[in-house]
N, C-alpha and C positions, 0 to 999 in steps of 0.2 A: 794480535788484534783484540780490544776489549770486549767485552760482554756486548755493551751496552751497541755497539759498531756491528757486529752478530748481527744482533738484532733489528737493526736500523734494516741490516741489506738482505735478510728473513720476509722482512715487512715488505722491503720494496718490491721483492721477487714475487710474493704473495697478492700484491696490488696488480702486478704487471699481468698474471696469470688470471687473475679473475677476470680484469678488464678486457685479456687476448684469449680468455678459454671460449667455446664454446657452447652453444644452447639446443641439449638432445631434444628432442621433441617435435612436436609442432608448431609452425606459426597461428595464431588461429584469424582467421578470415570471416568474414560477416556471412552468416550461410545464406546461401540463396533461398531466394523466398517467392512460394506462387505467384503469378502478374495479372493483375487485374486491369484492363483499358479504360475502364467507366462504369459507371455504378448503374444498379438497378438492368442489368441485361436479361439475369435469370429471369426476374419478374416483369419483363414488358412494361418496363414504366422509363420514359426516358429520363434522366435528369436536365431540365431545362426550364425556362419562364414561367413555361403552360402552369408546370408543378409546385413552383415556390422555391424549386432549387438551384441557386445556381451551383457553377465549376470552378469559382473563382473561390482563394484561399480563405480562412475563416481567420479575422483578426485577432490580437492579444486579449480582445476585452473581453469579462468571463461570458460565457456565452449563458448563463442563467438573467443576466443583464437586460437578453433581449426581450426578456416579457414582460421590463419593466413593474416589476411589481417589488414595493419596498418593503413587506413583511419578508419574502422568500428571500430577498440579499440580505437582509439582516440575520437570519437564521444561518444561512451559509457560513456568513463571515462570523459569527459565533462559534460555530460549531469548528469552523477550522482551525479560532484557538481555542478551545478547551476541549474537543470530543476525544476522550479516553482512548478508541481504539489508534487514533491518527497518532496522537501523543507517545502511542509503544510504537508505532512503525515510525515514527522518529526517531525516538530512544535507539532501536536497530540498527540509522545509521552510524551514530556517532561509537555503537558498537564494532562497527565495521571498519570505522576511521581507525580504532584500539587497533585491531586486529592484523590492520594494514603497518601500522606501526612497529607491533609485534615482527613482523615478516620481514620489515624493512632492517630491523636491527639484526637479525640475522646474516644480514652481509658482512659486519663488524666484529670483530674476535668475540666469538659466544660464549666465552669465560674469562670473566675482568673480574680477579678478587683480588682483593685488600686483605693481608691477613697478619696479625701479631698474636704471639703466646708468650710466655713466662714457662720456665720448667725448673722445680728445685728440686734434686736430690738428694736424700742422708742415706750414706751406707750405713750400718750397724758395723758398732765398734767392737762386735764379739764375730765379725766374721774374720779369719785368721787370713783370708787374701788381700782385704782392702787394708786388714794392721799391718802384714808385710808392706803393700804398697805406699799405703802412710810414712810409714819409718822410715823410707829411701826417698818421700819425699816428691812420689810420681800420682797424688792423688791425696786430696783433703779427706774429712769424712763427709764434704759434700760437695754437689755441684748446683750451680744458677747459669742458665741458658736461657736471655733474651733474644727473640729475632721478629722482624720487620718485613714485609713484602707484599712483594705484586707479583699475583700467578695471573696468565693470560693463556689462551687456546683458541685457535681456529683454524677451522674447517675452510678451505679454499675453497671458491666455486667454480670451480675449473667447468666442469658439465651444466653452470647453469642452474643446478636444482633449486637452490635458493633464489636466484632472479624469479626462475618461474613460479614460485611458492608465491614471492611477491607481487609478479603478475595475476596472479589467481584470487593473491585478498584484495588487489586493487580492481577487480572485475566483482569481486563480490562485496565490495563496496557499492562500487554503481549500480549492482543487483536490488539491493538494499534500496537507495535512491527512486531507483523507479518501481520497488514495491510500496514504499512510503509516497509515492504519484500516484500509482494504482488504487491505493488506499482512499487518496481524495478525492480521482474519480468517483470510485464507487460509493465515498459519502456524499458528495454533489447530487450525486444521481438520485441517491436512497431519499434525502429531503426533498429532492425537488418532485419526484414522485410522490412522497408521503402527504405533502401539503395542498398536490393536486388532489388524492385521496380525499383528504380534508375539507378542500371546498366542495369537490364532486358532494360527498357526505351530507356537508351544510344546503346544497342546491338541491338534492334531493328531499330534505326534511322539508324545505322551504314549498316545492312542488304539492307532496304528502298533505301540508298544512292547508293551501293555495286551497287543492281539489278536495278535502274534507270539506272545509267551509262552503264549497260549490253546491259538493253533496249534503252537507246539513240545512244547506239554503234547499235544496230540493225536498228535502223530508220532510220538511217544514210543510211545503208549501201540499205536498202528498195528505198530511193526515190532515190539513185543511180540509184541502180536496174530499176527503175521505169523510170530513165530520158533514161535510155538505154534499155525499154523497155521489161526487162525482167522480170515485177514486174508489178501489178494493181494499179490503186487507192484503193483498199480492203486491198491492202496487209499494205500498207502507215497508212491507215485508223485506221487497228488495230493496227501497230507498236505504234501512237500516242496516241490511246486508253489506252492502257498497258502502257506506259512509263507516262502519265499524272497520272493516278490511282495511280500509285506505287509515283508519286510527293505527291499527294494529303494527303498521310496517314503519311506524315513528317511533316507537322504545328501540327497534333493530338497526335502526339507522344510528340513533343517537347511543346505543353500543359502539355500534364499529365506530363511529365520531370519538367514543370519548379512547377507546385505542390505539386510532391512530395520531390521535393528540400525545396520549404515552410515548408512541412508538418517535413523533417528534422531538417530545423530552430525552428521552434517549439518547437519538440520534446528536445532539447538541451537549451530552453529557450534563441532564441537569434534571433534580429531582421532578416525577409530574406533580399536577398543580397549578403550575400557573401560567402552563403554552393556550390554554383558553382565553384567560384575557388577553393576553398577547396575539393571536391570532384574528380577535375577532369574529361580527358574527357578518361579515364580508362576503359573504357568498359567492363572488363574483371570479369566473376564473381567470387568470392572468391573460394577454393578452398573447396572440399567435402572431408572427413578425409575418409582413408581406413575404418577404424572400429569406430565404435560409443559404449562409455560404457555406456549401460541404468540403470544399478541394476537389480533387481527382486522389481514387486511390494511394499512391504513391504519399500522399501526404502521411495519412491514416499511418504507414507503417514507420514511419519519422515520428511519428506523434506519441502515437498507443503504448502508454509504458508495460503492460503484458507481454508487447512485442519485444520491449527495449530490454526487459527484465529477463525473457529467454533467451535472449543476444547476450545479454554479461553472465549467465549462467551457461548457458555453452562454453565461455573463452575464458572462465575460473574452471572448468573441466577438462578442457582444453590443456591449459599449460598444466594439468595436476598431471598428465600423461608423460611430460618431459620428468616433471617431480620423478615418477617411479622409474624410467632409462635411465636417471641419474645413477640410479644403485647398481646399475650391471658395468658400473664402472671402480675403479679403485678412487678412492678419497683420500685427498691429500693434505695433511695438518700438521700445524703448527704451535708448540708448546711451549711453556718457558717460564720463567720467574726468574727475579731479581728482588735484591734484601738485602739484609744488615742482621749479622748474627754476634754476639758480645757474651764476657760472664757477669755483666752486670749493665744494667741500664744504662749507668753514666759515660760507658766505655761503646754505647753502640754506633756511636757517629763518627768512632774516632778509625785512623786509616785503616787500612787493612780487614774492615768487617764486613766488605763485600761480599757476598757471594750469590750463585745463580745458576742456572743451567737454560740451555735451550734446543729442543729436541724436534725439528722434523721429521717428519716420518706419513707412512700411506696406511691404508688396510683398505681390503678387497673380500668382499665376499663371494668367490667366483664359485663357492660350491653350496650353491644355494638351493641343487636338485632343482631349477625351475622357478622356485618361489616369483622371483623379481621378475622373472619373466610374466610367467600370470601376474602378476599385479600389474605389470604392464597392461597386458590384454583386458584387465578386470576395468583398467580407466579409460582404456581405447572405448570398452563397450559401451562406458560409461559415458562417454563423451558422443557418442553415436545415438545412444538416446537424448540427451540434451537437442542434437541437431532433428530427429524427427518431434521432438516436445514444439522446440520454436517452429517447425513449419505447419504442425496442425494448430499452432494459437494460429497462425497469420489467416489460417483458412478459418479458426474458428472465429477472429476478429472480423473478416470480408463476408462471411453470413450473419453474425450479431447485427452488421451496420446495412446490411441487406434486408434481413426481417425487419428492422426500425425503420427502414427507409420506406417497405411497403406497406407496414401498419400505417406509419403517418400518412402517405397519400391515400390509401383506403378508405380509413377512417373521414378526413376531409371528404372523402365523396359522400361516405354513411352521412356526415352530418348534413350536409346540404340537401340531400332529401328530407331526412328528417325533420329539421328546419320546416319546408314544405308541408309536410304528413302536420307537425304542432299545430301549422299556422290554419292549416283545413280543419283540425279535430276542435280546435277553439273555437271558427268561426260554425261550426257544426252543433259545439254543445250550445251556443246562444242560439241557434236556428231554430233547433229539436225543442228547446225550453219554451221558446215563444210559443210554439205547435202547441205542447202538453199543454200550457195555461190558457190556451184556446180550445183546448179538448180537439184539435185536428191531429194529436198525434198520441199514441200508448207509451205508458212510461217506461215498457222496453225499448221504445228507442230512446229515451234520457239515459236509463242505464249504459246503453251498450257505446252512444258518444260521451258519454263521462269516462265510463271504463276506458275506452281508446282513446281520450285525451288522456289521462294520466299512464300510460303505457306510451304515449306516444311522445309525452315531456321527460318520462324518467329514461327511454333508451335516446333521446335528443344527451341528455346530459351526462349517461356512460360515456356516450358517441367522442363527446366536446374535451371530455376527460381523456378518453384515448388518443383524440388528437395531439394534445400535452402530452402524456407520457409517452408516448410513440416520437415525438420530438428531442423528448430528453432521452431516451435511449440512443436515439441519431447522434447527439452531442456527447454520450458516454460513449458511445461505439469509434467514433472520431478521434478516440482519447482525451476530450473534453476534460482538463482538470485544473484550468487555470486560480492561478493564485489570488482568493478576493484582496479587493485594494487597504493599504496601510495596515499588511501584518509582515510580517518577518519570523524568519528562525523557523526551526522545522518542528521545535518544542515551545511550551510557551513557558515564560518566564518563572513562571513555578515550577514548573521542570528542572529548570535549568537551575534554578536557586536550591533545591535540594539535593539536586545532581552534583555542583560546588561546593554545598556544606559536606558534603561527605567526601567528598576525594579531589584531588588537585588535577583537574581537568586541563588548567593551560588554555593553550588556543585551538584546542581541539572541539571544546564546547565552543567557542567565538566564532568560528568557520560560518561565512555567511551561506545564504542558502543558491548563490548565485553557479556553485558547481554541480547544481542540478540539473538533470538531463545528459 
């Protein structure tokens, strides 16, 4: 039987045995996870009409969408192509797709060389073995040895270890995926809180300004009072008092304003500067939707890629446990080469210059003192913590979305009183003004309804602000990370164009973003 025939029925034995070997280890299974019936139980707050929320699933469309506001989607949809950090948890999958690839190819004979040498030898013509050999004719003074070939080797996967290898980078693949989700949650979130920040900010300076002018119209009218004698130094005193205070907390505002304007630049990966004109001097905060669609529980753990992220890192842990059983078995491989050996180039294709070998054969490390064994035990344990990681995210997901759920309905009630409290302290500081300019009332009571008008509009306007970002926490906690409309690709195009200049990417860069999730 020829070499080459060998070899053929080497291979096919080798195929038969991976495809009928077995897979030590474990299967890995979706771990179970705490059960939640309905939201909002610990806090006594039902989800229903009364509150804004319903039960019914939340649609495709981003949910930053629903406050209608077109500076906040435009900043999102910016920032989702070019914000730098999103751009590396991209870059990671396609790290991951490598890796998988990596793994894959190890099922394939793991050593494919191509290999040719030249060898020329001269004996020396003063050595008295090679001149006897010479003279009889059994050897020149020199030799030329061409040869040609294919070495090949592989490791059969009879036990699996390699399937599971590639099970484990095709799980930390999709680990990857839903870290690169996670990532856009948590940018969604970060701008849509930061530009709440921003108007909260702007609404406040606005307030500050409102009630100075209020109080310099009164101080006004004070030293009037006072030159005509109907007024103290006291009364002067504190008008000055009050109206300088109320100046003072407008450079502190317009700090933290010009901050978290950076902190938007940022956010959107672009030098500060010029998120000012871009944002406008808008003060007005986005709008709060009538009704909010949460789902039921059950959705959330479908959704939340922190969930989904400690799901494929469990079951990359998972099959690493098979990886180490593999070892407390013998491995069975297969070697060989085939070539063309000749004493001269021109002679290497002519008949006879075949030659090769092909060697099966196992080895077993059964005196390993243990070793393989703990490693086993070392990814068991390992793999044990993965399963208690995913079930305190689930728990720490279903209180994230619990505290957001009862900021937001709290805050909604603060504000409505509030609301209330403004609309009496307003109609109090024209009351009290009329008094004072009638002399039927002391300028401590102008002061102390001024004072609690402007204390009563700046916690209206935390209040308004809480309400927003107590909502956008709802829609992070949700898993909220939906993809803003007409972008693609998990990198943006400058990524990917310098990603291409340097290395032959293939269609591994091309991979639409459609095998996400």
């Amino acid at each position: 039987m020829g070499l080459f025939q060998k070899t053929a029925r080497w291979a096919i034995l080798g195929s038969a045995l991976l495809v009928g070997g077995c897979m030590v280890g474990p299967d890995f299974e979706r771990p179970d996870a705490p059960v939640l019936d309905s939201w909002s139980k610990g806090a006594n707050l039902p989800v229903d009409s009364r509150t804004g929320f319903t039960s019914r699933s939340a649609h495709s469309v981003p949910w930053w969408h629903v406050f209608r506001d077109d500076t906040l989607n435009s900043l999102i949809a910016e920032a989702y192509r070019q914000n730098v950090g999103l751009q590396a948890a991209g870059v990671r999958v396609y790290q991951a797709r490598a890796q998988l690839g990596i793994a894959r190819g190890e099922l394939f004979p793991q050593v494919q060389e191509i290999n040719g040498s030249s060898k020329s030898i001269r004996f020396s013509a003063k050595d008295p073995f090679v001149r006897d050999l010479e003279r009889i004719g059994l050897v020149n003074d020199h030799i030329t040895r061409v040869d040609v070939g294919f070495d090949a080797g592989w490791e059969i996967d009879i036990w699996g270890k390699i399937r599971r290898d590639v099970q484990s980078a095709d799980a930390n693949l999709k680990a990857s995926i839903a870290s690169y989700d996670d990532a856009l949650v948590t940018l969604t979130g970060d701008i849509a809180a930061t530009y709440i920040t921003v108007r909260e900010l702007q609404q406040l300076i606005a307030a500050a300004r409102r009630n100075a002018a209020l109080q310099k119209k009164s101080l006004d009218i004070t030293r009037l009072r006072l030159e005509n004698g109907a007024a103290t130094k006291l009364d002067v005193n504190e008008a000055t008092v009050l109206y300088n205070n109320t100046l003072s907390s407008i450079p502190g505002y317009e700090a933290e304003l010009a901050q978290a304007l950076n902190a938007l630049s940022l956010l959107v990966s672009e030098a500060p500067g010029s998120m000012k004109s871009r944002i406008g001097s808008k003060a007005r905060f986005p709008r709060v939707p009538a009704e909010v669609a949460i789902g039921v529980p059950a959705d959330m753990l479908r959704r939340r890629p922190d969930i989904r992220y400690a799901e494929y890192v469990a079951a990359a842990q998972s099959a690493q446990i098979g990886v180490a059983k593999a070892d407390l078995f013998p491995a069975f491989t297969i070697s060989g080469a085939i070539g063309v050996r000749a004493d001269d180039f021109s002679n290497l294709f002519n008949n006879g210059t075949t030659a090769g070998f092909i060697n099966p054969g196992f080895s077993w490390n059964f005196l390993n003192y243990g070793r393989i064994q703990n490693n086993v035990r070392v990814q068991d344990a390992k793999f044990q913590e993965t399963l208690l990681n995913y079930e305190n995210t689930v728990l720490s997901a279903y209180s994230e979305v619990e505290n957001a759920l009862t900021g937001f309905l709290r805050s909604k009630q603060q504000a409505v009183y509030l609301r209330r409290s403004v609309r009496a302290a307003r109609e109090a500081v024209g009351e009290v003004d009329a008094q004072y300019e009638d002399g039927t009332a002391s300028y401590n009571r102008v002061v102390d309804a001024q004072k609690s008008l402007l204390v009563a509009e700046e916690r209206l306007i935390a209040a308004e602000a809480n309400v927003l970002t107590n909502l956008i926490a709802v829609y992070k906690g949700l898993g909220g990370g939906w993809v803003p409309e007409n972008v693609k690709g998990l990198i943006s195009d400058k990524t990917r164009e310098q990603m291409a200049e340097r290395t032959r990417w293939g269609q591994l860069l091309e991979k639409p973003v459609a095998e996400k999730g």
